[in-house]
N, C-alpha and C positions, 0 to 999 in steps of 0.2 A: 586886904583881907578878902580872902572867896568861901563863898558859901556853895557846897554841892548839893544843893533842893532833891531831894531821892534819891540819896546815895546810894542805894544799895548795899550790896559786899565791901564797899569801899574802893573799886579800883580806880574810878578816876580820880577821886581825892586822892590817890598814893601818887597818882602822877603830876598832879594842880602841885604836891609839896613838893614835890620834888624836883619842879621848878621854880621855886624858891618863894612860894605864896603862903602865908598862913592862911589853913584852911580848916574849916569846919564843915563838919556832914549832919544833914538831919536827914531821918527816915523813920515813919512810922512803923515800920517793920521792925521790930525788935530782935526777933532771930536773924535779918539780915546783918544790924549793926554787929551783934556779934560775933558773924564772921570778918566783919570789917574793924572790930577789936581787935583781934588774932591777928589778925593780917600787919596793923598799926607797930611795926618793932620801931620805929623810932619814936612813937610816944607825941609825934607832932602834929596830930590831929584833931582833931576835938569831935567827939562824936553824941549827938543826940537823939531821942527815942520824942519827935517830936511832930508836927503836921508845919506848914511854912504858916499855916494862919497862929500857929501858937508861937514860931519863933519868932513872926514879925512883928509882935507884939512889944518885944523886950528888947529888939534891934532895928529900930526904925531908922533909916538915913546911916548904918554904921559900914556899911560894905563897898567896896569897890568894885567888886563882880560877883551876881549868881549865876551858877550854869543847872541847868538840871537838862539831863541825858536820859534820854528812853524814857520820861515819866508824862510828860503833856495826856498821850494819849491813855493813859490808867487815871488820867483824873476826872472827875464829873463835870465840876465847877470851875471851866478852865478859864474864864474871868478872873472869878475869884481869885484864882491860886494866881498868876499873873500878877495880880495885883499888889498881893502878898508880895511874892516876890518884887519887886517893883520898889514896894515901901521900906524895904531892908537898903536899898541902895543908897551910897551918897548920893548929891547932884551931882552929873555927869559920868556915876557909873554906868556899868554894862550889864545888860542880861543877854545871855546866850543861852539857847534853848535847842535840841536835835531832838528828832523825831523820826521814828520810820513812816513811809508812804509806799505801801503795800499796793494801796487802791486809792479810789476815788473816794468811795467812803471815809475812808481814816483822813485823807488829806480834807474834807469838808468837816469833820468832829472839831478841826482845829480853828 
């Protein structure tokens, strides 16, 4: 099971399924989900209108892998959110995290 921590529009959850992972997307952006409803035709997504600290609460220890792409740097609290993510995992899952590094700056927020 992967989780996509700031999906967005949904496009990397279309491609996490469609290699053959069930996957769930949370983002607090509710107008983006909905483009990422639209997008969902096979219906194998699970998508939610949620923060990682609200999904990790109901999903402690249940995941195999999070990934969250392009979000690190739109977060505040990037401990926190970390951590969060972190707490979704089984033992021994994975967290993958990408980020741009533009500058110096962006790469010291992290």
């Amino acid at each position: 099971e992967i989780l996509d921590a700031g999906c967005g529009g949904g496009i990397l959850a279309e491609a996490l399924m469609r290699s053959g992972g069930t996957v769930t997307g949370i983002d607090p952006a509710k107008e983006l989900l909905e483009i990422a409803k639209q997008h969902n035709i096979s219906r194998n997504i699970n998508y939610y209108s949620v923060t990682i600290e609200e999904f990790s609460k109901e999903n402690e220890n249940k995941l195999d892998a999070v990934i969250t792409s392009e979000v690190i740097e739109h977060v505040c609290e990037v401990e926190v959110f970390l951590e969060n993510c972190i707490r979704c995992l089984k033992p021994g899952g994975s967290l993958f995290v990408t980020t741009i590094n533009q500058t110096l700056l962006a790469w010291l927020h992290i």
